[in-house]
N, C-alpha and C positions, 0 to 999 in steps of 0.2 A: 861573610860576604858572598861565598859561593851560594849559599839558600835564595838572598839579597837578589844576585843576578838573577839566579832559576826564574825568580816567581816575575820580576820584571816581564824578564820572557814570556810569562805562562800570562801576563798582564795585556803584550803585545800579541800574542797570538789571539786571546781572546776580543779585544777590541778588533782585528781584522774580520775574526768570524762576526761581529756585530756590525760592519759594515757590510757585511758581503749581503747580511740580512734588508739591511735597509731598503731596500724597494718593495718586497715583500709588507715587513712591516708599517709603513708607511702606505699600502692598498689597503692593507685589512683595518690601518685606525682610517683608513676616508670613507670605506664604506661605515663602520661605527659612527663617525663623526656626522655623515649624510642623515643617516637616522636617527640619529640623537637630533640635529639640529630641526629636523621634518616634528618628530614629536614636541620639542619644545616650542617651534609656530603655532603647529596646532590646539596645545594644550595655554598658549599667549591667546588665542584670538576664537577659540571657540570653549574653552573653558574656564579657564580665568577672570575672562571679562563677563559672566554669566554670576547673576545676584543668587549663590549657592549655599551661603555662608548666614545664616540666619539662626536664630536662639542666642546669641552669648551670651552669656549670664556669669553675670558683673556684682559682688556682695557688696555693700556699705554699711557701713556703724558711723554712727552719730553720738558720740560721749555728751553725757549730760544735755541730751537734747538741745543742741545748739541749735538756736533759731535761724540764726547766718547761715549755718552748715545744712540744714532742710531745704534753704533757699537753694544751694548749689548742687544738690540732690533733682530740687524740682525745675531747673533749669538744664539735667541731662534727661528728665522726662519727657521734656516738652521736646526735645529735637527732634525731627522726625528719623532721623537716623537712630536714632538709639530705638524710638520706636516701633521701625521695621525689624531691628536685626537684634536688638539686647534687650534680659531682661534685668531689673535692677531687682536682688533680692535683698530687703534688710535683714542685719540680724544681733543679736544682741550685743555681741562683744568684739574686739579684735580677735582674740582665741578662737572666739567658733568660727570667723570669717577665714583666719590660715588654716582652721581645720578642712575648712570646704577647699580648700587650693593645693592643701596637701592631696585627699582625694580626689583632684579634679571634676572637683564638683562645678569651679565657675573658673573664667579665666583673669579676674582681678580681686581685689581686695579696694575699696575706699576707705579710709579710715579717717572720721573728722574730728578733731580733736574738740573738745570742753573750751580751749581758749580760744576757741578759731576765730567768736563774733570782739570779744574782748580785746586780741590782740594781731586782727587782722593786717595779713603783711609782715608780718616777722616771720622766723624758720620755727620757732618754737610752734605756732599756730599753723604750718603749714600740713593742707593735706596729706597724709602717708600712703603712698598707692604700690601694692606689691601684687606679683602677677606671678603666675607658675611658670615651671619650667621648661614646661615642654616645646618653646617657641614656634609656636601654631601659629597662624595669620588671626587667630583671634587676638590673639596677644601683641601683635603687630598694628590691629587697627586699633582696641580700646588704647594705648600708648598713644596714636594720634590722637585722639577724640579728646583724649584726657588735656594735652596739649594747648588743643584749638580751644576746650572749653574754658580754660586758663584764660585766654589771650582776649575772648569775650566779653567774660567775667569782670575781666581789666578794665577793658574798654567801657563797658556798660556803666561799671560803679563810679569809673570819671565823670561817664557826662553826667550821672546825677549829682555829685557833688559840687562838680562845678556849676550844672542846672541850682542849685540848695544858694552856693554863695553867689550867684547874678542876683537871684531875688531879695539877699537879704542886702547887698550894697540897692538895689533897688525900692528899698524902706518897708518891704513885707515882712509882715510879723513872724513871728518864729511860730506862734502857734494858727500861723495861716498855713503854713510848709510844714506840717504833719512832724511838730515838734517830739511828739515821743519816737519821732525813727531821726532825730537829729546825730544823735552821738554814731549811729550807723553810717550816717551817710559823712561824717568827719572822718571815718577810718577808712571807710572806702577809696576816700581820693588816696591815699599811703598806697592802693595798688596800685595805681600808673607807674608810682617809683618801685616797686616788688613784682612785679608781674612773671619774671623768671622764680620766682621763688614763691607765689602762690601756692603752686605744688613740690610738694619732694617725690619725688619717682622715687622706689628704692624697691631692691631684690630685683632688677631685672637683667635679662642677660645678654649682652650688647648682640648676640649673634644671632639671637632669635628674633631679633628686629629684619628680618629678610621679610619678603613678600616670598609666595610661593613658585615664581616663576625662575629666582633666583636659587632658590632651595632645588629646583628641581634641574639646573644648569648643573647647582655642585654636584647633586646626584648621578647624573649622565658623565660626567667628567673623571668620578670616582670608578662607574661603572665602565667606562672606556678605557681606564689603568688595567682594572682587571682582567678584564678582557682580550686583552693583548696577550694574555699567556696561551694566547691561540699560535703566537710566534715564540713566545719567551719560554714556553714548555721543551720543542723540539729544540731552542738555543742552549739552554740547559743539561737539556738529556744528548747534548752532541758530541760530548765527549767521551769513549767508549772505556768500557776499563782497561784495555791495555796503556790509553795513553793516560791513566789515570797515577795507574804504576809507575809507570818510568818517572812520573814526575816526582812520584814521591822516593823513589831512587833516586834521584838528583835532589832531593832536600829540600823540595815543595811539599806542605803538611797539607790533609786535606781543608783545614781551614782556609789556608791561602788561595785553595784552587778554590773551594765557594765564594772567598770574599771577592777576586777576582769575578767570578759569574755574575753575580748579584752587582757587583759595582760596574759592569759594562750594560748589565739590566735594568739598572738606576739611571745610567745614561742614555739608554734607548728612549725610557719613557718619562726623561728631561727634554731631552730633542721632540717628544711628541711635543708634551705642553707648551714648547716654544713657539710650537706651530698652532698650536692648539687659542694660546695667548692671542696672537697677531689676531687669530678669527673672533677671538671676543673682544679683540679693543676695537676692531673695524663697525661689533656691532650691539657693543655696551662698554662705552668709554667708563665708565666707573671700576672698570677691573682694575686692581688695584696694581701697578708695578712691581713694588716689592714683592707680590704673588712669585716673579722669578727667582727670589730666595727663600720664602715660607712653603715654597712646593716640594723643596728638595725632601724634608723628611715623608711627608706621601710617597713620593716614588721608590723610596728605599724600602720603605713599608710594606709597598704593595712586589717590591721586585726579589724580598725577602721573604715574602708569602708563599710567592710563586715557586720559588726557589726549594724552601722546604716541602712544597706538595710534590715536587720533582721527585724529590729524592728519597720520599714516602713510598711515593705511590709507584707503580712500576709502570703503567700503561701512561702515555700523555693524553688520549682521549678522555679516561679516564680522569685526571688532573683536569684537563679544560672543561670538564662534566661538573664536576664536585666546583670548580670555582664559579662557573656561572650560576648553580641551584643555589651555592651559597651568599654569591653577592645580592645576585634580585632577590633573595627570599629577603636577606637583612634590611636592605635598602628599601624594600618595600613594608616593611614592619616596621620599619625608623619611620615613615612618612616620606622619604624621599620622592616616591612617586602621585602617592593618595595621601592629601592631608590627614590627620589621625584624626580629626572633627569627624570627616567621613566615613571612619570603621571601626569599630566594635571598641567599647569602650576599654573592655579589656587589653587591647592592643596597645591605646595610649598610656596604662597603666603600667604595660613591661618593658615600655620602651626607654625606659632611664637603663635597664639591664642589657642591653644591644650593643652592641660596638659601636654600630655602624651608626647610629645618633650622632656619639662623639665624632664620631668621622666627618659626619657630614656638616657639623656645626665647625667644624676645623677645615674645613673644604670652603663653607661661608666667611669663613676668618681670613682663610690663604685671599680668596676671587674679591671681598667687597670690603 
């Protein structure tokens, strides 16, 4: 019981020295937050919106040369969207098309199945479309494209079937109405009722469905935690060893004194995001609520980072040196700031080996 109080105490002295901090720390996230949010307008309205994004290249395989499935091949040729910005490469097999995805050689896979024309509008005949992992905005738009071309697809093969059954209740012959595409255009009309299941989307990964504007919010957000250790360093390192002693004379372990550190350091940069939140739902209502729960292990994360470079490192200059070269270098090697379309290809290839990928795909999971 006696350890019990000690560390209490050692619990309330630290949350005071974390208030006393708060004005400080609350200048240095507004001026971060100023600049984050100036970069992310800029990067909204003069880069983003700029046609940058051009080559995707898209593999498909056609089993048993499906005559149906060519068709729906030659209906993503003809878009002009696909024809500014993607290329479609065939290839022989599903195997070699995920071998090219494994390499990031393209950003989807098609795959049409042999029953596609046969049993058009079942799940068994549904196109298979798998995408890599790296959730690029190429992978963000072929996912819509793919979508939309569904929804056409739909629509189109109705009005011919139902165009096929006006003429034949209208006494036209069967072999006036281009009787060898009859059985075609009878399976056709079965998509108006399938139309969600034209396609199977599969292997994609719900978080890499961001656009890059949103990618590069999480990024700035992550980067603003870290950051902070411009206040959470000298927080840290405020405790001198004498009073480091005594406490451990009165039956405080020095775990207790860390956990206590870290756990009012978790608090600081809970209180940021609070404030942090209010400014993104003012001016992107899709931040998601629950963010106010899914943030907490970030902050811990980042408050337990900071926390060990403390008590590593002897200088706090030196600490706020090492955590800034290491966050922008990671963040910017993740893609955080420069899509990985626009830098060395080797870059997009090591970036499954980066922390800071996962971080920021968990920063897209917390915010959208």
């Amino acid at each position: 019981m006696f350890d019990d109080r000690q560390f209490a105490r050692t619990i309330r002295t630290d949350i005071k020295r974390a208030v006393k901090i708060l004005p400080g720390f609350f200048s240095t996230a507004a001026i971060f937050i100023i600049m984050a949010g100036m970069l992310v307008f800029y990067a909204r309205f003069f880069i983003f919106s700029q046609d940058i994004f051009t080559g995707i290249n898209v593999a498909y395989c056609i089993e048993k040369n499906d005559t149906l499935g060519q068709g729906q091949i030659d209906m993503f040729k003809d878009m002009e969207s696909i024809k500014e910005s993607a290329v479609l490469i065939s290839v022989e097999s599903e195997e070699q098309g995920k071998a090219l995805l494994a390499d990031n050689e393209v950003t989807a896979l098609l795959v049409i199945p042999g029953s596609f024309s046969a049993n058009f509008g079942s799940k068994e005949s549904s196109i298979r479309v798998y995408f890599n992992e790296d959730g690029s905005l190429e992978t963000y738009l072929v996912n819509d494209i793919v979508k939309i071309i569904s929804r056409l697809y739909s629509t189109t093969s109705a009005a011919i079937s139902t165009f096929h059954t006006v003429l034949l209740e209208e006494g036209v012959s069967e072999e006036e109405i281009k009787v060898t595409y009859n059985s075609i255009y009878t399976k056709l009309f079965t998509d108006v009722f399938s139309r969600t299941t034209g396609y199977e989307i599969e292997k994609i990964d719900s978080t890499g469905t961001h656009n890059l504007e949103k990618t590069l919010i999480s990024s700035m957000m992550i980067l603003i935690f870290f950051l902070m250790s411009f206040q959470l360093t000298p927080y840290y390192k405020g405790h001198n060893s004498a009073y480091k002693m005594m406490q451990k004379m009165r039956g405080v372990s020095s775990l207790r004194i860390g956990f206590s550190e870290v756990l009012c350091g978790a608090g600081l940069l809970y209180v940021l995001y609070l404030f942090e939140f209010v400014l993104l739902r003012l001016f992107r209502r899709e931040i998601k609520i629950g963010s106010l729960i899914t943030i907490i292990p970030m902050v811990f994360l980042v408050a337990v980072i900071t926390y060990l470079l403390s008590e590593i490192i002897e200088s706090e200059h030196i600490v706020d040196i090492v955590i800034f070269l290491i966050v922008i270098t990671g963040i910017y090697l993740a893609g955080g700031f420069i899509p990985l379309i626009l830098m060395p290809k080797i870059i997009g290839q090591t970036a499954i080996y980066n922390p800071f990928t996962y971080l920021i795909k968990y920063a897209l999971f917390v915010l959208y």
